[in-house]
Structures are given as structure tokens and as C-alpha cells.
C-alpha positions in Angstrom: -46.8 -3.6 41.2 -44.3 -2.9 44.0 -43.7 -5.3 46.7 -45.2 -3.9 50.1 -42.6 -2.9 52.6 -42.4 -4.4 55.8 -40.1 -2.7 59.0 -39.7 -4.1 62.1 -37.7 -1.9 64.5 -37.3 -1.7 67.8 -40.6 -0.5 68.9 -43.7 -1.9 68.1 -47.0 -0.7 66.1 -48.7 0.5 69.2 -45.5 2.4 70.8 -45.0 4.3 67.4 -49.0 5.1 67.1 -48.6 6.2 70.5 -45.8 8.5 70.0 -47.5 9.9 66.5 -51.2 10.8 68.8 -48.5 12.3 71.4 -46.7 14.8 68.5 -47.1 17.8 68.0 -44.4 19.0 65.7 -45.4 18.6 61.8 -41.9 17.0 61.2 -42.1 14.5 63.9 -45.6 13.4 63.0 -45.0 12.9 59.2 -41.5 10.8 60.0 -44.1 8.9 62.6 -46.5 8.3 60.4 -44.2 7.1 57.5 -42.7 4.4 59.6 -46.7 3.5 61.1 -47.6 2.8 57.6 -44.2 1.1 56.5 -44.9 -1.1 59.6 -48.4 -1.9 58.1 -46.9 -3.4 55.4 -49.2 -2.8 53.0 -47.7 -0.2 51.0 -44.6 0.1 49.2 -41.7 2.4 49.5 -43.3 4.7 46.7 -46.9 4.3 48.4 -45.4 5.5 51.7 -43.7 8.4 50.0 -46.9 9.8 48.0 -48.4 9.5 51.4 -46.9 11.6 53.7 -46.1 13.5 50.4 -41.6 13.1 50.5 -39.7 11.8 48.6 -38.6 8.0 48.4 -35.0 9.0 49.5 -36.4 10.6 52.7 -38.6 7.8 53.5 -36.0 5.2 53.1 -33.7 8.1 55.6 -36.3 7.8 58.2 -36.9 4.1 57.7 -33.1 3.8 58.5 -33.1 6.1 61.1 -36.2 4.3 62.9 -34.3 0.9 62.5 -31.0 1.8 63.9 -32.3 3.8 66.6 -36.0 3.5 67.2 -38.2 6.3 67.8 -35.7 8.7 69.2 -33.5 7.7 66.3 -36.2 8.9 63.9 -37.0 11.9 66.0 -33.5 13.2 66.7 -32.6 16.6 64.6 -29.0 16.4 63.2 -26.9 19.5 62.9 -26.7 20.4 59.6 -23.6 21.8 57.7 -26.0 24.2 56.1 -24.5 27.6 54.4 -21.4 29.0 55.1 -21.6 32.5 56.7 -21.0 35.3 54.0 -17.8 36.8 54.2 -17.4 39.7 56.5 -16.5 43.9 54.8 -12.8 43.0 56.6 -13.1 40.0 54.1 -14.1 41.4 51.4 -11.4 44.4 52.1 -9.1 42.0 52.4 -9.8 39.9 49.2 -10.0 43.3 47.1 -6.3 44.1 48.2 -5.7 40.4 47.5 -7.1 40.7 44.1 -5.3 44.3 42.9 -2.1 42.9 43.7 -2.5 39.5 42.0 -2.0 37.5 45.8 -3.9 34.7 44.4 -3.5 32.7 41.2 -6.9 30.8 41.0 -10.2 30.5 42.6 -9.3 27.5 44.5 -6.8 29.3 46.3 -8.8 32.2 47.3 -11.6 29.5 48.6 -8.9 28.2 50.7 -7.6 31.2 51.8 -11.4 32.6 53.1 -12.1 29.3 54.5 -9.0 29.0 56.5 -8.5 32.8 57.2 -12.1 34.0 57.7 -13.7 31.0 58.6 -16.5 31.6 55.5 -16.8 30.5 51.8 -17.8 32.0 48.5 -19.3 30.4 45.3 -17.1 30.0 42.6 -19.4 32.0 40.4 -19.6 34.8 43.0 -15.9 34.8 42.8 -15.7 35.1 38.9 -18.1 37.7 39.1 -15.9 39.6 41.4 -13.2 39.0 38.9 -14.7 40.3 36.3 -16.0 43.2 38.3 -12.4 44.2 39.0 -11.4 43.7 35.4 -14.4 46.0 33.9 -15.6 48.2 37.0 -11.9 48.8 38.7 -13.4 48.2 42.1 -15.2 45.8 44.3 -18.6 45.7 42.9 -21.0 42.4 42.5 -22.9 42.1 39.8 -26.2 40.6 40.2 -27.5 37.1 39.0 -29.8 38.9 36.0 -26.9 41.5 34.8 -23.9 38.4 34.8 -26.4 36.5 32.5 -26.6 39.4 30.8 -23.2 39.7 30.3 -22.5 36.2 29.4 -25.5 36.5 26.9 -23.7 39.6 25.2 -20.4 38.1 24.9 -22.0 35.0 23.0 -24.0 37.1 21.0 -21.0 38.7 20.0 -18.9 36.0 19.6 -21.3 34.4 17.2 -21.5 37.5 15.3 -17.2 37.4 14.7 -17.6 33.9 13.5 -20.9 34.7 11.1 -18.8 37.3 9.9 -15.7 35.2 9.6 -17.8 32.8 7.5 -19.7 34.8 5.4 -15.8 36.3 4.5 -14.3 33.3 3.7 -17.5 32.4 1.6 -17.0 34.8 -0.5 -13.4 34.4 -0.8 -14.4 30.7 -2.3 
């Protein structure tokens, strides 16, 4: 069985209960909550976590939080990196020109070159797609999720069929 977990922060069991009765965001009250309990001690890290119903990673986040900062510390929403905005139609201009006169030699360097130019970022997939949308459609095209799967489904299919082929050919030649 799992040891309990005990946290002592800086505020006490009654100033935490107190805030958790006085929330009314969902997010707030579930990080109170998890940090109430932990201070119970009588559940452990993964009794805490099937609780409020997160993970054990987040618990111990909060847990962290609430002990280097108390219960503004545990409360306080950090800005998150989050996605990258998608690239803008001068962007995408701009890499399609890139890409018909070969101004790039690898995806790397096209990453770099959106990031610092347009301030945005693309998937390496998405990028290979656009590749190979270039190579087989001769304009600036993206292929969906489903049809590159497709695609990539095909070409093994085919490729399986050369080398069946290739063995069935030199089996006979035995």
C-alpha cells in the first residue's frame, strides 16, 4: 500500500478549506481540493489523483505549486506556449516560391525560415506533405491526414509487391 502524503505549505487546513467554499471556478476548486486532501494525509499521491480524477503528474504540479507559493501559487494561471499561429496566404505564397526554386534544402531550414520570418511554425509532416504535393500535384495543395495515409499505405503496398515479385523470381531461378 502507498504511504499517505502529507503537505504542509504556507497556509493552513482551514485557510485552504476556506478558499475551496469561496471558488467558483471548476479549476481552482479541484487544485483546492487536491491540496485539502493531500493536507489530510490520509491518502496517497495516487489516492489524491483518482480523486479529483488527474493525473499523478498534475497532482504532484499543484502540490509544488501550493508549496512554493501558497494558495495564490496554486491558483495563478501561467501563460502557455500553446500552438503556433498557422502560417499566413503571404506565407504560404512565399514558401511556394521558396519551394519551386529550390531556396531551401531541408525541412529544418524552412522551419527556421517561417519562425524567424513569419513569426509561425509548421509540422514537419505538414511540410512533407507540401513536398510531396509540389512533386505530384505541381502546385500548393495539402493533402489531408486520411489521403497522406493513403498514400503512404499505397507505396508500401507497392513496394512489397516489387520485392514478392523479386523473390518469387529469384526462386525460380534456384
Amino acid at each position: 500500500m502507498a504511504r499517505p502524503l502529507v503537505v504542509n505549505g504556507p497556509a493552513t487546513p482551514e485557510e485552504v478549506e476556506a478558499a475551496y467554499r469561496r471558488a467558483t471556478d471548476r479549476r481552482d476548486r479541484e487544485r483546492l481540493l487536491a491540496v485539502h486532501l493531500a493536507q489530510q494525509g490520509e491518502l496517497s499521491l495516487r489516492g489524491i489523483a483518482r480523486a479529483v480524477m488527474r493525473g499523478r503528474a498534475a497532482i504532484s504540479r499543484w502540490l509544488r505549486a501550493f508549496r512554493e507559493g501558497g494558495i495564490p501559487g496554486l491558483l495563478s494561471v501561467r501563460e502557455h506556449k500553446g500552438r503556433h499561429p498557422s502560417p499566413s496566404v503571404k506565407a504560404l505564397i512565399e514558401l511556394d516560391d521558396g519551394l519551386v526554386k529550390g531556396r531551401w534544402q531541408s525541412v529544418p531550414e524552412i522551419q527556421r525560415w517561417l519562425a524567424g520570418e513569419h513569426g509561425t511554425a509548421i509540422k514537419d509532416t505538414e511540410l512533407i506533405l507540401i513536398q510531396l504535393n509540389k512533386k505530384y500535384y505541381g502546385r500548393l495543395k495539402m493533402l489531408t491526414l486520411n489521403q497522406a495515409s493513403c498514400l503512404i499505405i499505397l507505396l508500401v503496398i507497392l513496394m512489397l509487391s516489387v520485392i514478392m515479385t523479386w523473390i518469387q523470381a529469384n526462386q525460380r531461378k534456384e
